[in-house]
Backbone as XML, in Angstrom:
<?xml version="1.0"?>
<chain id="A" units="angstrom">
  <residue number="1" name="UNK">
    <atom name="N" x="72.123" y="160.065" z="46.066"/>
    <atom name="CA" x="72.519" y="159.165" z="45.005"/>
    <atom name="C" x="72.694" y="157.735" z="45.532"/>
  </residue>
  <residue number="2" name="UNK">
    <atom name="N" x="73.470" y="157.481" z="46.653"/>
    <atom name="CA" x="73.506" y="156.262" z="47.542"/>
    <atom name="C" x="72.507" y="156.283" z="48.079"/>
  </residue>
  <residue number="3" name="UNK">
    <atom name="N" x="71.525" y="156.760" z="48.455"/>
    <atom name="CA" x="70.216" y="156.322" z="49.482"/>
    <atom name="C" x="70.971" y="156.364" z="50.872"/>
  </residue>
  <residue number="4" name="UNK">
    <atom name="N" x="71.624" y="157.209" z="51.569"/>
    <atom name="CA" x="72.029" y="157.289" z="52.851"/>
    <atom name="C" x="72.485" y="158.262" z="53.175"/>
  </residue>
  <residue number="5" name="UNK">
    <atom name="N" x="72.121" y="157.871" z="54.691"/>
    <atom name="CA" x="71.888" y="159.648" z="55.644"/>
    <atom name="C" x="73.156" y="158.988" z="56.522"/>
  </residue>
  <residue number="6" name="UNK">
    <atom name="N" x="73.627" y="160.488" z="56.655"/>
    <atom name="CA" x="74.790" y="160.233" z="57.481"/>
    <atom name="C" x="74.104" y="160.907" z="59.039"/>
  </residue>
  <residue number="7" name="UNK">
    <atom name="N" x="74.003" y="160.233" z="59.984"/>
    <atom name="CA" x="73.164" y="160.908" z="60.763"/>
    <atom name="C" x="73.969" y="161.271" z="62.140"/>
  </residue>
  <residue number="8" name="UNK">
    <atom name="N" x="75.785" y="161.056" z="61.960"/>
    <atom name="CA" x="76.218" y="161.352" z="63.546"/>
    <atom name="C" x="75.675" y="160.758" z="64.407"/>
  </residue>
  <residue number="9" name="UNK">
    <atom name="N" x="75.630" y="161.551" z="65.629"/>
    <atom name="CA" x="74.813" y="161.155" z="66.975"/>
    <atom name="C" x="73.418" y="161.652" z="67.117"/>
  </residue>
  <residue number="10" name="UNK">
    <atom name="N" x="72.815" y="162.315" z="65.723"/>
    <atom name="CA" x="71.613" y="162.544" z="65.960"/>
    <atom name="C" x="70.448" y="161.015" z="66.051"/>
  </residue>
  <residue number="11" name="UNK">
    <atom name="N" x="70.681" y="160.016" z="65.423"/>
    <atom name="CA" x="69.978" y="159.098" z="65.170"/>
    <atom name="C" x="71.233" y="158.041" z="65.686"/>
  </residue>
  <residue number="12" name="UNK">
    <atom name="N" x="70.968" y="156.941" z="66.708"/>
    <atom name="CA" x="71.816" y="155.857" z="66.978"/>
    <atom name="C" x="71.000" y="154.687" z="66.738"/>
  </residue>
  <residue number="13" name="UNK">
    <atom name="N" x="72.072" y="153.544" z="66.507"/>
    <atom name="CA" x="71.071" y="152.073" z="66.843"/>
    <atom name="C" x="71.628" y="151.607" z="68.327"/>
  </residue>
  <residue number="14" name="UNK">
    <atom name="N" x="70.453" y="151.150" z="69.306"/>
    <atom name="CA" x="70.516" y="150.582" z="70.003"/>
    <atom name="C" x="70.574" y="151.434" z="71.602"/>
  </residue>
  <residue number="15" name="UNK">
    <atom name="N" x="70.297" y="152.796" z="71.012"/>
    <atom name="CA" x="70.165" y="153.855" z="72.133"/>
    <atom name="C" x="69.881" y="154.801" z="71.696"/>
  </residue>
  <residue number="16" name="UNK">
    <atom name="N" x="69.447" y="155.471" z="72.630"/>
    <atom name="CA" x="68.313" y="157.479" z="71.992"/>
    <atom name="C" x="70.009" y="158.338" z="72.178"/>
  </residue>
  <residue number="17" name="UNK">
    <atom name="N" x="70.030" y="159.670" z="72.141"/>
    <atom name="CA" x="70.668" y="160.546" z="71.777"/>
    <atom name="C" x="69.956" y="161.170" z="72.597"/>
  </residue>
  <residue number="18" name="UNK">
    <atom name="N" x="70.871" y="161.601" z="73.978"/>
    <atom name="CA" x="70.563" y="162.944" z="75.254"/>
    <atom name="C" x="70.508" y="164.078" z="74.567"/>
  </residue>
  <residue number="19" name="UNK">
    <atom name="N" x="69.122" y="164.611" z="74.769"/>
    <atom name="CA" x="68.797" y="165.732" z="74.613"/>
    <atom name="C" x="69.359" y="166.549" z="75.950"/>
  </residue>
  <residue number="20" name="UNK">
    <atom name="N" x="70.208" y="167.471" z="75.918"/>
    <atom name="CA" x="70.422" y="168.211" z="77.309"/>
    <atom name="C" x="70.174" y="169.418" z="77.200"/>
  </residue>
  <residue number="21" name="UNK">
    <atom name="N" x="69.250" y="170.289" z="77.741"/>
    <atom name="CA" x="69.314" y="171.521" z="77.743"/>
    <atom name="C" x="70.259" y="172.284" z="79.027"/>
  </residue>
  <residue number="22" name="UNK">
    <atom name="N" x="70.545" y="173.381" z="78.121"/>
    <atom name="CA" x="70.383" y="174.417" z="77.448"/>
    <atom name="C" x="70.443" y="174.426" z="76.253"/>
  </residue>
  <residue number="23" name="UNK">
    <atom name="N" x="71.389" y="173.087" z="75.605"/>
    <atom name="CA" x="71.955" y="173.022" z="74.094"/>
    <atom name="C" x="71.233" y="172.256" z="73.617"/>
  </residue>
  <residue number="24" name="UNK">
    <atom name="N" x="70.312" y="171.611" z="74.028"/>
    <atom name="CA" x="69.544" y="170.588" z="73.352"/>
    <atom name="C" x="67.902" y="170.764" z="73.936"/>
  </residue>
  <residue number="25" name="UNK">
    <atom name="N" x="67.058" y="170.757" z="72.927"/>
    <atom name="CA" x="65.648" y="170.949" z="73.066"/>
    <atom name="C" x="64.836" y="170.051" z="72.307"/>
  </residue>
  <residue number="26" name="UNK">
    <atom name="N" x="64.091" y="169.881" z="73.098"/>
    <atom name="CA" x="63.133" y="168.425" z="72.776"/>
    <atom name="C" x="62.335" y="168.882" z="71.230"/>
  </residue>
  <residue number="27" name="UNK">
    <atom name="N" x="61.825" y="170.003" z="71.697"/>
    <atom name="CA" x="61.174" y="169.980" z="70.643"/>
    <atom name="C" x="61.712" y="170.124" z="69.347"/>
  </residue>
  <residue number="28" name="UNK">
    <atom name="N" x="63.106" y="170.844" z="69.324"/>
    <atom name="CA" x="63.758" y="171.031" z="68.413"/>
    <atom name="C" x="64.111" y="169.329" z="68.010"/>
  </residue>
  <residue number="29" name="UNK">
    <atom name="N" x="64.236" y="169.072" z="68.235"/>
    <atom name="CA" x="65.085" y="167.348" z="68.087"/>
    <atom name="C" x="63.840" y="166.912" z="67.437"/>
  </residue>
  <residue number="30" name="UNK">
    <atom name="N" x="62.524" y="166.985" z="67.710"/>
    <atom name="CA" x="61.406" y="165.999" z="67.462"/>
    <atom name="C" x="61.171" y="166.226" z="65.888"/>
  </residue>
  <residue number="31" name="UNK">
    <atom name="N" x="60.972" y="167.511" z="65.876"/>
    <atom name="CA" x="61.055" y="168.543" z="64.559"/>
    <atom name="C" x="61.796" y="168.358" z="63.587"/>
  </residue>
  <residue number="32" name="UNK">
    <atom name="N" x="62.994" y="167.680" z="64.196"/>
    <atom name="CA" x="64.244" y="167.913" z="63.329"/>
    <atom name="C" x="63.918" y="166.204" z="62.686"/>
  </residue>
  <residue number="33" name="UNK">
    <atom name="N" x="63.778" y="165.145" z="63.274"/>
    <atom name="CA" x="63.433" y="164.062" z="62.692"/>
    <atom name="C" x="62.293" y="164.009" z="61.673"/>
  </residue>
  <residue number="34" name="UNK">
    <atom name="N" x="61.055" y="164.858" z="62.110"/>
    <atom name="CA" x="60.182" y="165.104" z="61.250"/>
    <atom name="C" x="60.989" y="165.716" z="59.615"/>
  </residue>
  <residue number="35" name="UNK">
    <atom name="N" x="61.848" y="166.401" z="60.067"/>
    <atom name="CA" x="62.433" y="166.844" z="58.256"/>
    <atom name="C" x="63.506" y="166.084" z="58.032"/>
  </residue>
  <residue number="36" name="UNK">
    <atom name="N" x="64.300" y="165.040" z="58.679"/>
    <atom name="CA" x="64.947" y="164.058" z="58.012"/>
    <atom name="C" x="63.977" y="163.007" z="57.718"/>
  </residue>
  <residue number="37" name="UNK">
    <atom name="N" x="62.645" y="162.575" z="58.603"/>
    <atom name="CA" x="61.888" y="161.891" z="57.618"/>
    <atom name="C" x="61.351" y="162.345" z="56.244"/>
  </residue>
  <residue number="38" name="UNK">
    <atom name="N" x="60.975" y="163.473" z="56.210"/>
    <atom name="CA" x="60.861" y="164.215" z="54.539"/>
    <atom name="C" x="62.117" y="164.564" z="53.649"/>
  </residue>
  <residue number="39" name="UNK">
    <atom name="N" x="63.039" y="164.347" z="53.755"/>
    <atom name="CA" x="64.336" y="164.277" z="53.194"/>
    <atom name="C" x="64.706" y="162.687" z="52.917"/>
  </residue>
  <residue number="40" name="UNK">
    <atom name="N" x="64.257" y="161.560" z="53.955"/>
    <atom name="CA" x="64.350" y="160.057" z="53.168"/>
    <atom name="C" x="63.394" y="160.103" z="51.884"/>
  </residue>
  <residue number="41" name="UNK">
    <atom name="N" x="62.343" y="160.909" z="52.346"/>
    <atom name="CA" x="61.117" y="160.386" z="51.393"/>
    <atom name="C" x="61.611" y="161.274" z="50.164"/>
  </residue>
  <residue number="42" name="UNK">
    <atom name="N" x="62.191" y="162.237" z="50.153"/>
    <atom name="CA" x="62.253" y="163.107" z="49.010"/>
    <atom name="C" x="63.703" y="162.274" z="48.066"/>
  </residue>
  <residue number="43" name="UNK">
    <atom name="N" x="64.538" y="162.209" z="49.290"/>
    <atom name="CA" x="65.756" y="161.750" z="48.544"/>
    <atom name="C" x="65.939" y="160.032" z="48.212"/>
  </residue>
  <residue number="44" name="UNK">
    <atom name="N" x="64.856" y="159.467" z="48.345"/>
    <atom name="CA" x="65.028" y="157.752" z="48.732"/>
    <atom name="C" x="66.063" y="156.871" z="49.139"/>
  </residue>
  <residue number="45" name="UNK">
    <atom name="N" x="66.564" y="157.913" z="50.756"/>
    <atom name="CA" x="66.871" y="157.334" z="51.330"/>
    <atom name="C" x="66.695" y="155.787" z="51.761"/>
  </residue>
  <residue number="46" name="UNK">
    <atom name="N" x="67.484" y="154.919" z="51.862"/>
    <atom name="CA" x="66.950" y="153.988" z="53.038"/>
    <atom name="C" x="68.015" y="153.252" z="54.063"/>
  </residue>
  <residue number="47" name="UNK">
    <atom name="N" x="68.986" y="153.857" z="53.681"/>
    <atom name="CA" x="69.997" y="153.574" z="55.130"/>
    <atom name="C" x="70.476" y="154.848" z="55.678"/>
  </residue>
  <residue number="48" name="UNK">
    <atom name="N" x="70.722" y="154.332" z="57.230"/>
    <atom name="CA" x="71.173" y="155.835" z="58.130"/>
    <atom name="C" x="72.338" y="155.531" z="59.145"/>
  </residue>
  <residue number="49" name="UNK">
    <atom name="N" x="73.437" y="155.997" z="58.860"/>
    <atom name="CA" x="75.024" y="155.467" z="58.872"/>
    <atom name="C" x="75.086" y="156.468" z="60.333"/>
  </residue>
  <residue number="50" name="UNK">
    <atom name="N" x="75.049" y="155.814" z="61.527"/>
    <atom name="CA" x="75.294" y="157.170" z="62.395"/>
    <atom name="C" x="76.694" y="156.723" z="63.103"/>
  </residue>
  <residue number="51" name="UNK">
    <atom name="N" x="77.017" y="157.754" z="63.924"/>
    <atom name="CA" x="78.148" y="158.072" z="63.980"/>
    <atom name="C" x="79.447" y="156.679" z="64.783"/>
  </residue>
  <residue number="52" name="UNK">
    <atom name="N" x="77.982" y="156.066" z="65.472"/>
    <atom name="CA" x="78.373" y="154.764" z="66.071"/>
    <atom name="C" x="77.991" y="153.440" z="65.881"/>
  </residue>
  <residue number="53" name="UNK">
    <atom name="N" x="78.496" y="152.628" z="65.739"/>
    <atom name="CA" x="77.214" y="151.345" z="65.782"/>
    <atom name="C" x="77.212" y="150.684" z="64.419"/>
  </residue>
  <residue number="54" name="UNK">
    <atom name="N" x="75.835" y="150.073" z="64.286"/>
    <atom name="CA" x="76.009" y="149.605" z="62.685"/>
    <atom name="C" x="74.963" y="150.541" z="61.686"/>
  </residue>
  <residue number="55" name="UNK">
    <atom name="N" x="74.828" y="150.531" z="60.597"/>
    <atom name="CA" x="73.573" y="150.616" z="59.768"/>
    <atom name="C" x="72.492" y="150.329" z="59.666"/>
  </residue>
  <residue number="56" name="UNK">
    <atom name="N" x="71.530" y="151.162" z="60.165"/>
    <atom name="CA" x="70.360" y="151.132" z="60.274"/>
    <atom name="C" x="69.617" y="150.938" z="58.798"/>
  </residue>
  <residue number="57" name="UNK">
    <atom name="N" x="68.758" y="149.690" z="58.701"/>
    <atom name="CA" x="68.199" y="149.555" z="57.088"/>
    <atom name="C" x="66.786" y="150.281" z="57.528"/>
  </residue>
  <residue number="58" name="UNK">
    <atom name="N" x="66.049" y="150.402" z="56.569"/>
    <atom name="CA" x="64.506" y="151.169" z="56.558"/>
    <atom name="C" x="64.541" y="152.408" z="57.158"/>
  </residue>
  <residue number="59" name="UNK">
    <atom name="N" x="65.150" y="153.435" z="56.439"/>
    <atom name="CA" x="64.912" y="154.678" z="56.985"/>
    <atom name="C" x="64.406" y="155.186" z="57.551"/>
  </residue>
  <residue number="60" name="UNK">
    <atom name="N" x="63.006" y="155.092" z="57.141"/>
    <atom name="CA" x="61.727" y="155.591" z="57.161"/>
    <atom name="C" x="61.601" y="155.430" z="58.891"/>
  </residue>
  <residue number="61" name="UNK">
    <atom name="N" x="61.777" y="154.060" z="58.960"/>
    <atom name="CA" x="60.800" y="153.276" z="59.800"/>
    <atom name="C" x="61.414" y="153.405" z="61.179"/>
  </residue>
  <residue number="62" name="UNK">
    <atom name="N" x="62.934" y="153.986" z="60.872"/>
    <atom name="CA" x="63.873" y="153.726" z="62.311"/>
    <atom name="C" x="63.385" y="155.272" z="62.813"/>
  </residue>
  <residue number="63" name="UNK">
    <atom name="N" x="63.417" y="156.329" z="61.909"/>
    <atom name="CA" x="62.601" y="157.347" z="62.276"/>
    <atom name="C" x="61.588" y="157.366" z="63.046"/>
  </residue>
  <residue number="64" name="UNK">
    <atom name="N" x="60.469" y="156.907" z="62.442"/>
    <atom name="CA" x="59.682" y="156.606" z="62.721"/>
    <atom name="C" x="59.386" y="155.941" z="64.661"/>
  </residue>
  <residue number="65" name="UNK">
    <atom name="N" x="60.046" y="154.845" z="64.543"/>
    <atom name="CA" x="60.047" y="154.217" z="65.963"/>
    <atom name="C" x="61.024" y="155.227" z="66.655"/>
  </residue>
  <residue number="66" name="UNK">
    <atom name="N" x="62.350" y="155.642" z="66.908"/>
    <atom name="CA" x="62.721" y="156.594" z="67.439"/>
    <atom name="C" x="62.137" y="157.791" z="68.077"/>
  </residue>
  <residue number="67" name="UNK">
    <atom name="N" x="61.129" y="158.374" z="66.987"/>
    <atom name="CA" x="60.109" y="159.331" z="67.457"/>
    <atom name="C" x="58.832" y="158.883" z="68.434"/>
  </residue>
  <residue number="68" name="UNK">
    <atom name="N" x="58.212" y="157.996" z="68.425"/>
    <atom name="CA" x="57.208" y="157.739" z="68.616"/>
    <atom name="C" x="58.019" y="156.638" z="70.378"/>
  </residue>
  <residue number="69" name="UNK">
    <atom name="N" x="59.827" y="156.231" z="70.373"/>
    <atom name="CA" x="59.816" y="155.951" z="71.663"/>
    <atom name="C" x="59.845" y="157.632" z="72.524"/>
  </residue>
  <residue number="70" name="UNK">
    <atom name="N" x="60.084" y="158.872" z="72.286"/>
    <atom name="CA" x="60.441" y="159.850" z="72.599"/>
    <atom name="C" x="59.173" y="160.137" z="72.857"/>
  </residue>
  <residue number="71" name="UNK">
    <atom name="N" x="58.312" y="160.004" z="72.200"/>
    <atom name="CA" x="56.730" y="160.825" z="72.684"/>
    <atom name="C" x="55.859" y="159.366" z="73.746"/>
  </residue>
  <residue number="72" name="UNK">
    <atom name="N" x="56.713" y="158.246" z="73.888"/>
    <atom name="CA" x="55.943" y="157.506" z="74.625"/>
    <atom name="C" x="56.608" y="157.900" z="76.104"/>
  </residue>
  <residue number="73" name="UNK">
    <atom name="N" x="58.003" y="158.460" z="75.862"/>
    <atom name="CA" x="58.949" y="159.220" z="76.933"/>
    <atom name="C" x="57.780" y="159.615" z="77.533"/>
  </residue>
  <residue number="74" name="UNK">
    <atom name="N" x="57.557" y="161.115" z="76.659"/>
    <atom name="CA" x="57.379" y="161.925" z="77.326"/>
    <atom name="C" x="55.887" y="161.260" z="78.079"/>
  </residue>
  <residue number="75" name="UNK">
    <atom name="N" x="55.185" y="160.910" z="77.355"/>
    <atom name="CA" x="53.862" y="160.250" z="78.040"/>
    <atom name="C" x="54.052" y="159.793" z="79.502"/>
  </residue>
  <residue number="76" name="UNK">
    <atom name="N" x="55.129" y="159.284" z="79.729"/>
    <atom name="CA" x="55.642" y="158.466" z="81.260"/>
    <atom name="C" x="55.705" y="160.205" z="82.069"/>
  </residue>
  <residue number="77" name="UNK">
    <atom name="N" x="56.739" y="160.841" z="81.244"/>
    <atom name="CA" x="57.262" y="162.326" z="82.339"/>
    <atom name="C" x="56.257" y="162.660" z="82.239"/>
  </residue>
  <residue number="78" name="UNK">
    <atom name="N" x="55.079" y="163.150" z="81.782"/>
    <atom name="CA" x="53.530" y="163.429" z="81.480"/>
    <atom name="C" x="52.764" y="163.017" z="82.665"/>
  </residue>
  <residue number="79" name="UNK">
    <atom name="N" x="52.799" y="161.902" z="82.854"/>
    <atom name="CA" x="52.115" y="160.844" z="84.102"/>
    <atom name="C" x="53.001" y="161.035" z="85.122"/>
  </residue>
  <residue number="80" name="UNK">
    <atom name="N" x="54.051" y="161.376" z="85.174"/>
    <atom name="CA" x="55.022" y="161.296" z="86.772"/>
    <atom name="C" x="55.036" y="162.611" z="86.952"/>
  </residue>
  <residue number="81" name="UNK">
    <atom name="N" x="54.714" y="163.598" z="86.018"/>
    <atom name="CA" x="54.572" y="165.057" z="86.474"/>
    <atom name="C" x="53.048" y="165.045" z="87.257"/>
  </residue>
  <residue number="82" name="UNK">
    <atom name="N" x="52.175" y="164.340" z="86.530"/>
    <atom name="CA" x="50.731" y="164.499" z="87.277"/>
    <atom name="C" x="50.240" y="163.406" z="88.565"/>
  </residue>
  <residue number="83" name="UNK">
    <atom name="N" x="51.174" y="162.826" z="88.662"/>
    <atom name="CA" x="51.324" y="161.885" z="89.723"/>
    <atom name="C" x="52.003" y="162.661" z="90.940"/>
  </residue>
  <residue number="84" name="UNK">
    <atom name="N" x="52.809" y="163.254" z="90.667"/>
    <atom name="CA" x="53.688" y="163.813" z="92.095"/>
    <atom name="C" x="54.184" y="165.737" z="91.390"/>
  </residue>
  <residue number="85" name="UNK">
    <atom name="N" x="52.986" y="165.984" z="91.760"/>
    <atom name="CA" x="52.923" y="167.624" z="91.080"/>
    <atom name="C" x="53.928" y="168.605" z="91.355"/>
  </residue>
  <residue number="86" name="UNK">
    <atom name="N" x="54.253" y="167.725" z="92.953"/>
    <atom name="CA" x="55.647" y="168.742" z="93.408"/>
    <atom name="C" x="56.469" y="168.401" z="93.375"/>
  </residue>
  <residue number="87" name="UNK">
    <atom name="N" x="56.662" y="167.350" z="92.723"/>
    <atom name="CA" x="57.959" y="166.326" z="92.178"/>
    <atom name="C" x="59.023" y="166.972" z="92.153"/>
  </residue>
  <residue number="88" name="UNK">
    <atom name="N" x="60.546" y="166.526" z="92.512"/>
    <atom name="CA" x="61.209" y="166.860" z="91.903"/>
    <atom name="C" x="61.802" y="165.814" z="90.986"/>
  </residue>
  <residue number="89" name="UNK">
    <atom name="N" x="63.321" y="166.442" z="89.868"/>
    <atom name="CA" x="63.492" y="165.824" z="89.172"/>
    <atom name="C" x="64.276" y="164.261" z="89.208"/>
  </residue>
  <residue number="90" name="UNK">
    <atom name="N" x="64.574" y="164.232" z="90.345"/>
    <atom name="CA" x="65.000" y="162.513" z="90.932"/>
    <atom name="C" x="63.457" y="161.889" z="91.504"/>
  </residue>
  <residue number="91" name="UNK">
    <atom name="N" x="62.385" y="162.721" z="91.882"/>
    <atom name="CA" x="61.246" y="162.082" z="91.494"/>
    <atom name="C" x="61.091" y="161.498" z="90.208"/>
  </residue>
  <residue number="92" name="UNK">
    <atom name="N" x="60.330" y="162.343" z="89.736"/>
    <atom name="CA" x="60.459" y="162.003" z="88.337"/>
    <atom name="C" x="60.943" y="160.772" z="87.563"/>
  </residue>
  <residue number="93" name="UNK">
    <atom name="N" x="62.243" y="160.888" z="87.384"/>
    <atom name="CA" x="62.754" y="160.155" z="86.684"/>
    <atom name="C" x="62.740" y="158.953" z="87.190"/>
  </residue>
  <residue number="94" name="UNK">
    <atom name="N" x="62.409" y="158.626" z="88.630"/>
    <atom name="CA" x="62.312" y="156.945" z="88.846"/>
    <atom name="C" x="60.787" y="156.652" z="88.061"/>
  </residue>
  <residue number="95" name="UNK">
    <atom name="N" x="60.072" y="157.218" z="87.949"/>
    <atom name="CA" x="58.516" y="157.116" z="87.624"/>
    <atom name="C" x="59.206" y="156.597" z="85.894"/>
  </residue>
  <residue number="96" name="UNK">
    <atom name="N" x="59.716" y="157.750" z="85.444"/>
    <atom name="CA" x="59.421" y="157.993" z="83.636"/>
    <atom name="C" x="60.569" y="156.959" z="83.327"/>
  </residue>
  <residue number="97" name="UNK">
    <atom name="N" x="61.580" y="156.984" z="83.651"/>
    <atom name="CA" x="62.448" y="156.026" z="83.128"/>
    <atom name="C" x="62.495" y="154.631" z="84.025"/>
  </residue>
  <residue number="98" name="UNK">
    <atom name="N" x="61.018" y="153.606" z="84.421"/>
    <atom name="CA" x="61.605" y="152.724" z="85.400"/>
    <atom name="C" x="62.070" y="151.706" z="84.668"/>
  </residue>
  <residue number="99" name="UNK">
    <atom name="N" x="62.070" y="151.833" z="83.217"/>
    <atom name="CA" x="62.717" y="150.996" z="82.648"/>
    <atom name="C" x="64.129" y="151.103" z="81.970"/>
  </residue>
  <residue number="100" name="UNK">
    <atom name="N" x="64.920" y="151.755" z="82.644"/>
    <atom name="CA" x="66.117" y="152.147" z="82.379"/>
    <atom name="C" x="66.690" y="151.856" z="84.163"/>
  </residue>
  <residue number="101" name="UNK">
    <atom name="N" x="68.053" y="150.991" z="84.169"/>
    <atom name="CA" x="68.730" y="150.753" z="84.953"/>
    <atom name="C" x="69.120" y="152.015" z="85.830"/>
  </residue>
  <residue number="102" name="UNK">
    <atom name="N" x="68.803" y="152.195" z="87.257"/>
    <atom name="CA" x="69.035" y="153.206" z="87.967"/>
    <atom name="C" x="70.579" y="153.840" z="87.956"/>
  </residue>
  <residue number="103" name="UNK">
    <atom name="N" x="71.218" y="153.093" z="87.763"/>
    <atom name="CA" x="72.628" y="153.792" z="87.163"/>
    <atom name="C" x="72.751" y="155.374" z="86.114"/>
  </residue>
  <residue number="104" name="UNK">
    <atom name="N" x="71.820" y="154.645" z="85.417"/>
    <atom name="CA" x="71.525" y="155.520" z="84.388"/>
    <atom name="C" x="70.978" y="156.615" z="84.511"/>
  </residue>
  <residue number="105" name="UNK">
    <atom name="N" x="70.085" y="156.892" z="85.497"/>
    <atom name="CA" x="69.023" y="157.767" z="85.448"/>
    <atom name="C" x="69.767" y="159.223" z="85.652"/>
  </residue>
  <residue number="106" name="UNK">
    <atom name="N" x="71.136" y="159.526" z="86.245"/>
    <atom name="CA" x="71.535" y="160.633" z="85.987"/>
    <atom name="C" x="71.498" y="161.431" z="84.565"/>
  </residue>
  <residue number="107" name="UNK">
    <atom name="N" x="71.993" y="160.457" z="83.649"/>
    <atom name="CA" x="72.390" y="160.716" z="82.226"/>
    <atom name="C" x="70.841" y="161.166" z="81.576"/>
  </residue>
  <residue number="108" name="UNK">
    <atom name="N" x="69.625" y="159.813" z="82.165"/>
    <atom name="CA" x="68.436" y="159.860" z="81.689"/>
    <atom name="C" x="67.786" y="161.546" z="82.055"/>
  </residue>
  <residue number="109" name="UNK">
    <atom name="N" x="68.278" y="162.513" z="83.448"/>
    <atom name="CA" x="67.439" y="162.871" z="83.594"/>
    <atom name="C" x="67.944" y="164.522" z="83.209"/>
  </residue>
  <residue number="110" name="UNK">
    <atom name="N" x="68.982" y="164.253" z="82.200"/>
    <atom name="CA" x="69.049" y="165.470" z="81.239"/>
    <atom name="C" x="67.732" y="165.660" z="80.282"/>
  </residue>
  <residue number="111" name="UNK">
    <atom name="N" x="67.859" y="163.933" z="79.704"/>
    <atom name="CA" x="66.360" y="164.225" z="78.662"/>
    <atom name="C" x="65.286" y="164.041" z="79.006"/>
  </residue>
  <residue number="112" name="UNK">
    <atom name="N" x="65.189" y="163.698" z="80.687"/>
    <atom name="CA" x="64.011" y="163.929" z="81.307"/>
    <atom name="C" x="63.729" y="165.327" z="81.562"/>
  </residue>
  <residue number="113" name="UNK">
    <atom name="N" x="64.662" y="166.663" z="81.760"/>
    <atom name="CA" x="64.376" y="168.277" z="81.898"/>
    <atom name="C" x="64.049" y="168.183" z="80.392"/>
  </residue>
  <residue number="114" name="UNK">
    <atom name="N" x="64.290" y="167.965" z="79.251"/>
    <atom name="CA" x="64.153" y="168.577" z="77.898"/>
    <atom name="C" x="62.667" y="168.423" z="77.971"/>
  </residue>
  <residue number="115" name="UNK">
    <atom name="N" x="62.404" y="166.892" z="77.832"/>
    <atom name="CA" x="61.032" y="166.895" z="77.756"/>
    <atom name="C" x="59.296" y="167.548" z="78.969"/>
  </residue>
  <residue number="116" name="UNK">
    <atom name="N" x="60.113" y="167.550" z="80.396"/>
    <atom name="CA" x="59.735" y="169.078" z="80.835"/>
    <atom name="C" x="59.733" y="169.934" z="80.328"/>
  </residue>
  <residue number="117" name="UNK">
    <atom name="N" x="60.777" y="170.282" z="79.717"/>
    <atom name="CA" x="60.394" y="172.023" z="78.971"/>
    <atom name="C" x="59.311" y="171.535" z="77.750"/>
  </residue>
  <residue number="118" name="UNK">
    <atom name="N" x="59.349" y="171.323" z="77.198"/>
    <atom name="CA" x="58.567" y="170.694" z="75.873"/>
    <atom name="C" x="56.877" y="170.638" z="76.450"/>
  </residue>
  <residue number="119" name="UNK">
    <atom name="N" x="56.950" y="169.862" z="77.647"/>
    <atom name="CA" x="55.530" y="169.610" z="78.261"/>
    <atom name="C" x="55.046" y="171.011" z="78.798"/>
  </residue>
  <residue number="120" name="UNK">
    <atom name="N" x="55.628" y="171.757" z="79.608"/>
    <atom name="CA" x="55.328" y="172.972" z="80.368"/>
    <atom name="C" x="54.929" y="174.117" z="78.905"/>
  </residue>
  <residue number="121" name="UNK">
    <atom name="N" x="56.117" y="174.178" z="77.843"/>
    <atom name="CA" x="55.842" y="174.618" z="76.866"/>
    <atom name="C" x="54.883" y="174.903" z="76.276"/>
  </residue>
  <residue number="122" name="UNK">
    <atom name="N" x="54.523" y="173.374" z="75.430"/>
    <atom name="CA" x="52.826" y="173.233" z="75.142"/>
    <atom name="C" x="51.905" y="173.231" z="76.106"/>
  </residue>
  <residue number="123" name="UNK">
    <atom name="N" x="52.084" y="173.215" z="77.366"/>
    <atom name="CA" x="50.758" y="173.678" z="78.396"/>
    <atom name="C" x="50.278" y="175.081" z="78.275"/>
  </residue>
  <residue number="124" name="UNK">
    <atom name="N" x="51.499" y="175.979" z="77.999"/>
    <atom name="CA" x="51.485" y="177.481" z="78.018"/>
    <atom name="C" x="50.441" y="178.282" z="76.384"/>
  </residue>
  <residue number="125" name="UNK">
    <atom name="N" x="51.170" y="177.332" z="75.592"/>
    <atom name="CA" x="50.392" y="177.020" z="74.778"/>
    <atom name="C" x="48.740" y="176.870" z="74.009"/>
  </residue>
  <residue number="126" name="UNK">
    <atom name="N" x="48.366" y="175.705" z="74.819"/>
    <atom name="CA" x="47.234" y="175.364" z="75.041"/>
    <atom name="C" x="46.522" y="175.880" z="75.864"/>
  </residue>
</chain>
């Protein structure tokens, strides 16, 4: 009726939302934006109130870019997995996240394992 998603910590402005497994799965998360984008479109949404921060305007669109920084993620862990095959995961993560402050990269390299599983996943897959 208001046009707004209450989205918690699933959707933030100004930072992604750690996927950590065991409790958190990439693919599940990716999926899950895919049906809050069909829930803006169904419900005409266009603001998304999350749990921190300010109000995100254009529903659609914050979706949208959110998803598409997560699959450019994984594209980097994609390339640093096939770059250093026996990598481990402090490999890794200097490769996929070098644009995230090395401080960080502990926190980063929870949702750097998610999107491993996700990649190894669909390899098994395919």
């Amino acid at each position: 009726e208001d046009a707004l998603l209450f989205s918690g910590d699933h959707i933030l402005n100004g930072s992604t939302t750690v996927v950590d497994p065991p409790d958190g799965n990439m693919a599940d998360y990716l999926d899950s934006l895919d049906r809050l984008d069909a829930v803006c479109t169904q419900h005409g949404v266009e603001f998304i109130l999350p749990a921190h921060g300010y109000v995100l305007g254009q529903a659609r669109s914050a979706i949208a870019k959110l998803k598409a920084h997560r699959l450019a993620r994984e594209a980097k862990v994609l390339a640093a997995m096939q770059a250093l095959p026996e990598g481990t995961m402090e490999d890794w993560v200097r490769h996929a996240y070098d644009d995230v402050p090395p401080r960080m990269w502990p926190v980063a390299q929870r949702s750097l394992l998610a999107h491993v599983e996700r990649i190894r996943s669909l390899q098994l897959e395919g």
